[in-house]
Every structure is written in structure tokens, then in C-alpha cells.
C-alpha positions in Angstrom: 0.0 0.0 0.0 1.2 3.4 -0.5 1.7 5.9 2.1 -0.5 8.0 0.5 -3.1 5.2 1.2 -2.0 4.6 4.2 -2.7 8.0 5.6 -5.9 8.3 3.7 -7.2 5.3 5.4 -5.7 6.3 9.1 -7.3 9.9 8.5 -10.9 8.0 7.6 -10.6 5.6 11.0 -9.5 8.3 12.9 -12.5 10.7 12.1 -14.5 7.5 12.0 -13.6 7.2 15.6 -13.9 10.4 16.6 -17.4 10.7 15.5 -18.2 8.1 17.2 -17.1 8.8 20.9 -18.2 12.3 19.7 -22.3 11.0 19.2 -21.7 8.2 22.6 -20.4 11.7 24.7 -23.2 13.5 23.5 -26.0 11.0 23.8 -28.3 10.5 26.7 -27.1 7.0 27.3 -23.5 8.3 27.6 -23.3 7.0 31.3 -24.5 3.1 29.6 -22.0 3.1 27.0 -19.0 4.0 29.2 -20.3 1.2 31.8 -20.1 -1.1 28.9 -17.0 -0.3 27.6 -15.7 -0.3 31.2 -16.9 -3.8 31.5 -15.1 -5.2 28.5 -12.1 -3.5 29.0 -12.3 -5.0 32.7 -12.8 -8.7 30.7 -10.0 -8.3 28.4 -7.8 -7.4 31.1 -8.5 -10.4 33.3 -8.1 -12.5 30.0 -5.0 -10.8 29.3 -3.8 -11.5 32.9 -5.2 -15.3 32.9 -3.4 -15.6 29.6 0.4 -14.0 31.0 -0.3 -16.7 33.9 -0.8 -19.5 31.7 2.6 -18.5 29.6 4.3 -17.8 32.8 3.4 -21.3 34.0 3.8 -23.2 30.5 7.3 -21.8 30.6 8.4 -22.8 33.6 7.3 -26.6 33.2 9.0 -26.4 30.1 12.1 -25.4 32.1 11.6 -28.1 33.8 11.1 -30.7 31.2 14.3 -28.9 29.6 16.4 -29.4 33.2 15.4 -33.1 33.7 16.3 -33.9 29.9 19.8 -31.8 30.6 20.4 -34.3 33.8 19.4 -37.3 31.7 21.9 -36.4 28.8 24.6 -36.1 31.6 24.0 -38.9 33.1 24.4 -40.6 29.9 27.1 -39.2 28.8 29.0 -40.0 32.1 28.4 -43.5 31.7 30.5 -43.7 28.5 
């Protein structure tokens, strides 16, 4: 794509945007909207925290597996 392009279709999603927080700010159900929004951003961030954990803990049995397979191969290797 070219950079024209590219800014064209940045400039379009940003006043796209902007329109819209600019009609959710000025409608009556302003106070619903954010709740909602709140809500979801408060899911995606325990999902994104559950999913860190998850890594974090895959990793370190991988470690793990990794250290007892390092402890095997010397073990074998001693033997010859």
C-alpha cells in the first residue's frame, strides 16, 4: 500500500472514531456506554492477565522438562 493510502485510510478511521465517541459523549445513554465499555475492558484485562499466567506457567514446566532432559543427557554421557 502506499503511504498516501495509508494515511488516507488512518485519516478516515480516525475521524470515523472520533465521530463516534463524539455521538456516545453527547447521547443520553452516555453513562451506559461507558459502563459497557468499562466492562469489556475489565474482561479483556482479566483475560489478558489469565493468559500472562498461563505463559508464565507453560514456561516454567518447560524449564523443567528442559532441566530433567539436561540431567538425563549427563548422566548418559558420564556413563561412556
Amino acid at each position: 500500500m502506499k503511504s498516501e493510502a495509508k494515511l488516507l485510510l488512518g485519516l478516515g478511521i480516525g475521524v470515523a472514531l472520533g465521530a463516534a465517541v463524539g455521538y456516545i459523549m453527547g447521547s443520553d445513554r452516555k453513562e451506559e456506554w461507558l459502563e459497557q465499555a468499562n466492562e469489556f475492558a475489565d474482561k479483556v484485562r482479566a483475560n489478558v492477565k489469565t493468559a500472562i499466567y498461563k505463559g508464565k506457567s507453560e514456561v516454567h514446566d518447560l524449564k523443567e522438562d528442559i532441566d530433567d532432559i539436561a540431567e538425563i543427557a549427563k548422566k548418559e554421557l558420564a556413563k561412556q
